[in-house]
C-alpha positions in Angstrom: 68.0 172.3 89.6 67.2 170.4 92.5 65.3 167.2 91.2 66.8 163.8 92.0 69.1 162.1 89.6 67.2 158.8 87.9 68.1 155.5 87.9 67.4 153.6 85.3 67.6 150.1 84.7 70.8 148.7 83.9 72.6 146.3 81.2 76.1 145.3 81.1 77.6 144.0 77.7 80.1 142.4 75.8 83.0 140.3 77.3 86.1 142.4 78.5 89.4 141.0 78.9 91.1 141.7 82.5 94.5 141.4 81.7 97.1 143.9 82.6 97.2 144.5 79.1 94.0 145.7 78.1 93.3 148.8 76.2 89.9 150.4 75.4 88.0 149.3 73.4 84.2 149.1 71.9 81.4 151.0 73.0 79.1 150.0 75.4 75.8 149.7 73.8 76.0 146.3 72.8 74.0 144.1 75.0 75.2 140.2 75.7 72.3 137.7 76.7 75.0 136.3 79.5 75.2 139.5 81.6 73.1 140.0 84.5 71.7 143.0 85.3 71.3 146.0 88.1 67.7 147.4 88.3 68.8 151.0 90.2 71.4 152.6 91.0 72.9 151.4 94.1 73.4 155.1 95.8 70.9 156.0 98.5 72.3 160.0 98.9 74.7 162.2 99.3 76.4 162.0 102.4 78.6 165.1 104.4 82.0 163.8 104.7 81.8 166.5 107.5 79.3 165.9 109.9 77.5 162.9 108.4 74.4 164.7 107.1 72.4 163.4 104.4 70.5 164.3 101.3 68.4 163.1 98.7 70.4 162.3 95.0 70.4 165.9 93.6 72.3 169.1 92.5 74.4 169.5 95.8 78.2 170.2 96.8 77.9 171.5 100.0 76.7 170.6 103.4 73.8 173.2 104.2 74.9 172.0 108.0 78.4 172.7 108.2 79.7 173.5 104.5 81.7 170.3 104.6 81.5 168.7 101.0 79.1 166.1 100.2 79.8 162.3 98.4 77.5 159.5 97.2 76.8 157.2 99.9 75.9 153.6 98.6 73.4 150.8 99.8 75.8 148.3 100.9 73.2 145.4 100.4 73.4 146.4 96.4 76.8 146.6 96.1 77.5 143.3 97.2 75.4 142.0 94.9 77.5 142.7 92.7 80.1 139.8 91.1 83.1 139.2 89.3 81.1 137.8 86.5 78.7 140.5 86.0 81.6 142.5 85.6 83.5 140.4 83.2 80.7 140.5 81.2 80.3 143.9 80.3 81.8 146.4 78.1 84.9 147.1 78.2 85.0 150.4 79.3 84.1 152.6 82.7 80.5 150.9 82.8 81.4 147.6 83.2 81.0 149.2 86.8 78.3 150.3 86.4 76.7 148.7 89.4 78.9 150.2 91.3 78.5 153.7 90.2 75.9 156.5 91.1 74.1 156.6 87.5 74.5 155.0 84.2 72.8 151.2 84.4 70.7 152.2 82.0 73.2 152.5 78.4 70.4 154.8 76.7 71.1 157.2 79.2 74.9 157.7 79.5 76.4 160.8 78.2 80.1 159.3 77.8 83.0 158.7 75.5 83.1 155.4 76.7 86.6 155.5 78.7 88.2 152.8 80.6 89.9 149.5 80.3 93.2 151.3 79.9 96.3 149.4 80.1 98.4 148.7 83.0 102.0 148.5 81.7 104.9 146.4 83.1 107.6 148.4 83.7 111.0 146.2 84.6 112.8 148.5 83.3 111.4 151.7 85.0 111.5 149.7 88.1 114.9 148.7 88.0 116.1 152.6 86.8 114.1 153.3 90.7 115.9 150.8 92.4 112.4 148.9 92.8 113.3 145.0 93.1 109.5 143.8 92.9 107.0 144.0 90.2 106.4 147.6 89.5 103.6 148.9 86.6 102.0 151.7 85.0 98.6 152.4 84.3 98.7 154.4 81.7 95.5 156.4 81.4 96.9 158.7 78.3 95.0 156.1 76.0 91.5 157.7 77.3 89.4 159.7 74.8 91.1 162.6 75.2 93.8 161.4 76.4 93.4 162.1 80.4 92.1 160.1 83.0 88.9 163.1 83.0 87.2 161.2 80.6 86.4 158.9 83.5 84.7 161.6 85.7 83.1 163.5 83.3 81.3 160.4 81.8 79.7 159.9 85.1 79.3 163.3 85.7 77.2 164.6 82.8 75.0 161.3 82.9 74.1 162.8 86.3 73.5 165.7 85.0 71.3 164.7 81.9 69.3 162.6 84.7 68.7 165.7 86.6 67.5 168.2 83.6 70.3 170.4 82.8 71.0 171.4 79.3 74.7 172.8 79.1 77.5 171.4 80.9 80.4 173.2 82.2 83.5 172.7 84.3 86.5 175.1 86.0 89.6 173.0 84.7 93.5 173.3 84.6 93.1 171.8 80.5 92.1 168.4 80.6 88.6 168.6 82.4 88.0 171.3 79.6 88.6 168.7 77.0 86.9 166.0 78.2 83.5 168.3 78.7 83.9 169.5 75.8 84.0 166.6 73.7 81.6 164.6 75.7 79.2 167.8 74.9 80.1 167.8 71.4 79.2 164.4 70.8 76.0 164.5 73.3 75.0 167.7 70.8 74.9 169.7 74.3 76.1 173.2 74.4 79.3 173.8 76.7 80.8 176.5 78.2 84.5 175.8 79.7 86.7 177.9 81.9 90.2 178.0 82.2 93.3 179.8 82.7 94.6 182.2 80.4 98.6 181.0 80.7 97.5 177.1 79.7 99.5 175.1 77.8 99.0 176.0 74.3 98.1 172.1 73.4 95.3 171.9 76.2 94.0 175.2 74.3 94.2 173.7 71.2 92.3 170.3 72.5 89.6 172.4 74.3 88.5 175.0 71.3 88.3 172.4 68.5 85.4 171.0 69.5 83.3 174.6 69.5 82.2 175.1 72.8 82.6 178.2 74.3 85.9 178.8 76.1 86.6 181.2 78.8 90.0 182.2 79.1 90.8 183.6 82.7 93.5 186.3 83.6 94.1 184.4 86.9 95.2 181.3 88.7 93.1 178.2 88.3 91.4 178.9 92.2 90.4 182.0 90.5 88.9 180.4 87.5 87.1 177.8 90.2 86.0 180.6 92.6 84.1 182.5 89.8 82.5 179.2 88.4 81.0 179.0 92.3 79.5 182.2 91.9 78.0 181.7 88.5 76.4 178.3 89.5 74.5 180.4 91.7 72.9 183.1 89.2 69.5 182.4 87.4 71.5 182.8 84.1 73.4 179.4 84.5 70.3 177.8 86.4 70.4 175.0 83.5 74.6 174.9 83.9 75.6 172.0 84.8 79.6 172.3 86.1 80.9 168.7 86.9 83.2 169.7 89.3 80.8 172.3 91.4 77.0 171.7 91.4 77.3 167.7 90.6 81.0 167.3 92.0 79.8 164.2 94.2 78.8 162.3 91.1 81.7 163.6 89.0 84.1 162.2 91.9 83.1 158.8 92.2 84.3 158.3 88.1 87.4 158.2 89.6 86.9 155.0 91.4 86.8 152.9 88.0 90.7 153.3 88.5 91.2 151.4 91.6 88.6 148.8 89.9 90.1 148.6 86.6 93.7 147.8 88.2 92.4 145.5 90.8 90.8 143.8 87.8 93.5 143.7 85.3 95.7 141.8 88.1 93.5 139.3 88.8 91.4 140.9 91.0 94.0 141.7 93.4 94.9 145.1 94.9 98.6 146.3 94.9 100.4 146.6 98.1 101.9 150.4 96.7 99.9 152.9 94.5 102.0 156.6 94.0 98.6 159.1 92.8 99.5 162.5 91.3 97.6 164.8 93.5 95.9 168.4 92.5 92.7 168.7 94.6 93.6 165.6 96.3 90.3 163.8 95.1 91.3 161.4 93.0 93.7 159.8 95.4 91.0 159.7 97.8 88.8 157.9 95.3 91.5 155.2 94.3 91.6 153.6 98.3 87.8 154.2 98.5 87.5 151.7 95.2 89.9 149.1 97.2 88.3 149.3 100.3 84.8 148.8 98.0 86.0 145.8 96.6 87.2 144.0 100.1 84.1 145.2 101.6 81.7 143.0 99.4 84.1 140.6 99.0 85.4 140.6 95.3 89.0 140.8 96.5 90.9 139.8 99.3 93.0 142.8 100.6 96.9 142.3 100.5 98.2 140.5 103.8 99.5 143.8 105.0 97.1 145.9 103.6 97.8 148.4 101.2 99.4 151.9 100.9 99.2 155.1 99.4 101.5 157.4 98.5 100.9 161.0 96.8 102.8 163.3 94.4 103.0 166.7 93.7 104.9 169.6 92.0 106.9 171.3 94.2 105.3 174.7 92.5 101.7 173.3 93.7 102.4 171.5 97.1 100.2 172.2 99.7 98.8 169.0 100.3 102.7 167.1 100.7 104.2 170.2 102.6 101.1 169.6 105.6 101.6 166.0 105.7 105.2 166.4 106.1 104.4 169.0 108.6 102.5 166.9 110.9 98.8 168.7 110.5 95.8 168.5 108.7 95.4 172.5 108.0 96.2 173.2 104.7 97.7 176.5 104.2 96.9 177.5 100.2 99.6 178.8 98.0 100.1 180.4 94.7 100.7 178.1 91.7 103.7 177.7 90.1 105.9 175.5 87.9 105.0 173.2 85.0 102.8 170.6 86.1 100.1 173.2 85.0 97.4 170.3 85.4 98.2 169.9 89.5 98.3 173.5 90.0 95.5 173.9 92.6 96.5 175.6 95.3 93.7 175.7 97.3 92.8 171.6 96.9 89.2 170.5 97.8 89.9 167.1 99.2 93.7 167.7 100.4 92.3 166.6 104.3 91.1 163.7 102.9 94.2 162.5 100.7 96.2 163.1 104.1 93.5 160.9 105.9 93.7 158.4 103.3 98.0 158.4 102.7 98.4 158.2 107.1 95.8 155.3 107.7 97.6 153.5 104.8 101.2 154.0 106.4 101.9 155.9 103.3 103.4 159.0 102.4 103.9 162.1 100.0 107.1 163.9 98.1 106.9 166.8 95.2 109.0 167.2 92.7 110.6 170.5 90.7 110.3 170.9 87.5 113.9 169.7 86.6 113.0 166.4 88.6 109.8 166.6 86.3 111.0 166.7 83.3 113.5 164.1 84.0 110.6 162.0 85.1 109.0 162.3 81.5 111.6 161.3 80.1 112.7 158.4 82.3 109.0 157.0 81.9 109.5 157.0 78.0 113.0 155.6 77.5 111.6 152.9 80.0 108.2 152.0 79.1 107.2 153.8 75.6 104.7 156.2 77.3 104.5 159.9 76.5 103.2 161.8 79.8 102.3 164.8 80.5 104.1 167.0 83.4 101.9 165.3 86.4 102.9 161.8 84.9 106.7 163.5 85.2 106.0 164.4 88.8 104.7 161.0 89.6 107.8 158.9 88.5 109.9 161.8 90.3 108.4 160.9 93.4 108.6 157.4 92.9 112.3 157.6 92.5 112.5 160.1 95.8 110.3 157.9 97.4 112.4 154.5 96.8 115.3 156.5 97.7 113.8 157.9 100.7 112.9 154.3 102.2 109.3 155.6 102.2 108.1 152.8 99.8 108.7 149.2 99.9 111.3 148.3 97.2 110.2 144.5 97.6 106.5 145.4 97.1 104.3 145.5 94.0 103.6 149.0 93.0 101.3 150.6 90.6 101.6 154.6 89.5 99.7 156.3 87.8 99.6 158.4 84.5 97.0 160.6 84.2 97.4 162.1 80.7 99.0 162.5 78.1 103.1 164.1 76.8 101.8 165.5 73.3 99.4 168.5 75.7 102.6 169.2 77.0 105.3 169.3 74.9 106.9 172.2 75.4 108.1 170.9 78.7 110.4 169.3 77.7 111.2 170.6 73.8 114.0 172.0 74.7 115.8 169.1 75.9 114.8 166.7 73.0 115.0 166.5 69.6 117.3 164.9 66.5 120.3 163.3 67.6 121.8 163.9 64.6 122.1 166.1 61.4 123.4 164.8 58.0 123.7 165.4 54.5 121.0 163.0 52.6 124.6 160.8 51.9 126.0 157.9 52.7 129.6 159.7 53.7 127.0 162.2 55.3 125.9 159.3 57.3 129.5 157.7 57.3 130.8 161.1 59.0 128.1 161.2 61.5 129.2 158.1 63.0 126.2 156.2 61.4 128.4 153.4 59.5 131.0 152.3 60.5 
């Protein structure tokens, strides 16, 4: 497939709230009078993030110059046309973006579960268990579709890939990638074809089957699963195959911007002067600071006096992007996956250079976490906020408490973390260490004797 993406006209919709307390909400095919519109897509190309080399809006990963990987590269000039209001007045979901995205102005041809808009949490409580003195929240994207921040990329992704002709859709995933592309297929009537590996969680098994794709279980690690998805997207048999994180990766990356938006947004169009970004390939906290330093450069935000800086997590199974910034060098030495946080477990991360880029121009930094610091990061976020997470939400309150401890981050800063999916995938993380507090007879001396009355 090698034909260039469309893009379509574009029409926001109906009024979103931007408080830190919004949740998603209604789809976003209903069109208000009051929102203006985008007429293209403001991408121009893919750009190398290598060398610089360009290319047209297609089917591409790689740089065919140097290998170095490839990401949308915007016209500037339709970006900043681009307002607060047009924004406000759209749905409240991922697209309300949408003129900031690569594809999907054009509603008719989104193929999305309409994510987005989901709440950023005050957390007092959390912050003062961390020692944190200054606002501290959490945005919780558990309350996605299927429950993982994936939704995001893979709405963006796959209405690439419709827009360049492809007819099934595919990904390499760690669980939740698999269950957002194979919902989004499901409900796009697109067949799917997911691949995985074979010692997943039993819940992100469960979440990826039920909605009748096919789905390849892998006797290997999840580079292994990735590596033989790179070789299939070149055979004639998966020609048509769309995989959102190989062939149309660049498009399937920049979902992950909507993030940095949405919490800019939700403050009052501010940016936070601390973000802490669980990292597997490293992408996504690449993609967070890219949104920011979007929205200073057309001039929807002002950035914080200081700037703003980013700080990554990891498992301590999976950390080969925190052990080579703590080691002073940008050569990332890959390692065999271990540990829990099953959904982090890349250990041969895409866009760890970058992450380290991003986390020492920011003055930030990055810590990992084992999985007893995990676990007691799962359950430090519930007792504290109400929110369920899943092992890489463990690992990112973990490293926010080793990070306040540290000194690394700025106790008298505002901080947001982030919580990329959901506790109920992963529940057998911490099963053992939960459950009834008590055990009575259905009596009232049963009760009496349990200490229940007094």
């Amino acid at each position: 497939m090698t034909s260039a993406v469309s893009t379509p006209t574009a029409t926001s919709s109906t009024a979103a709230s931007s408080t830190a307390t919004s949740s998603t909400a209604t789809s976003s095919t209903a069109a208000s009078s009051t929102a203006a519109s985008s007429t293209t897509s403001p991408a121009r190309g893919l750009v190398c993030r290598a060398c610089g080399a360009e290319y047209p809006l297609i089917a591409q990963h790689a740089c065919y110059e140097c290998f170095g990987p490839l990401e949308v590269a915007y016209d500037e000039a339709a970006l900043a046309r681009v307002t607060r209001e047009q924004i406000e007045a759209g749905p409240q979901n991922i697209w309300r973006y949408a003129g900031l995205l690569p594809t999907g102005q054009d509603p008719a041809t989104r193929v999305t579960l309409d994510p987005g808009l989901t709440p950023l949490v005050s957390a007092s409580a959390l912050a003062a268990a961390v020692g944190l003195r200054a606002p501290l929240w959490v945005k919780d994207d558990s309350a996605n579709p299927t429950h993982s921040f994936k939704d995001r990329v893979v709405s963006v992704a796959l209405t690439a890939a419709r827009g360049l002709g492809f007819t099934r859709f595919a990904c390499a995933s760690t669980g939740n990638l698999a269950n957002s592309v194979a919902a989004h297929a499901a409900r796009a009537g697109v067949p799917s074809i997911v691949f995985v590996p074979s010692d997943l969680e039993p819940g992100k098994i469960i979440t990826t089957a039920v909605y009748g794709g096919d789905l390849v279980a892998i006797e290997g690690s999840y580079d292994d699963v990735n590596r033989l998805c790179g070789e299939l997207v070149e055979t004639d048999e998966f020609e048509d195959t769309a995989f959102v994180n190989v062939n149309v990766r660049p498009f399937y990356a920049e979902g992950s911007k909507t993030l940095g938006y949405e919490v800019a947004e939700q403050l009052g169009w501010r940016i936070p002067a601390q973000v802490v970004v669980p990292m597997a390939s490293g992408e996504l906290l690449t993609k967070i600071d890219k949104a920011f330093t979007e929205l200073v450069e057309i001039g929807l935000v002002e950035a914080p006096e200081d700037g703003w800086t980013v700080f990554g997590a990891q498992s301590a199974g999976c950390n080969p992007i925190a052990t080579a910034l703590q080691a002073g060098t940008d050569e990332i030495t890959p390692v065999k996956p271990t540990g829990i946080a099953k959904s982090l477990n890349i250990g041969d991360p895409a866009a760890g250079a970058y992450a380290i880029d991003a986390v020492r121009r920011t003055g930030g930094w990055m810590d990992y976490a084992d999985d007893d610091e995990i676990r007691a990061g799962i359950r430090l976020l519930a007792e504290t906020t109400g929110i369920f997470a899943e092992t890489a939400g463990g690992t990112t309150v973990a490293v926010l408490k080793k990070l306040v401890e540290s000194g690394k981050l700025d106790p008298e800063k505002e901080t947001v973390v982030y919580n990329t999916g959901e506790g109920l995938k992963t529940l057998e993380a911490v099963a053992e260490q939960v459950g009834p507090t008590h055990r009575i007879k259905p009596s009232l001396r049963g009760a009496r004797e349990a200490g229940l009355l007094g």
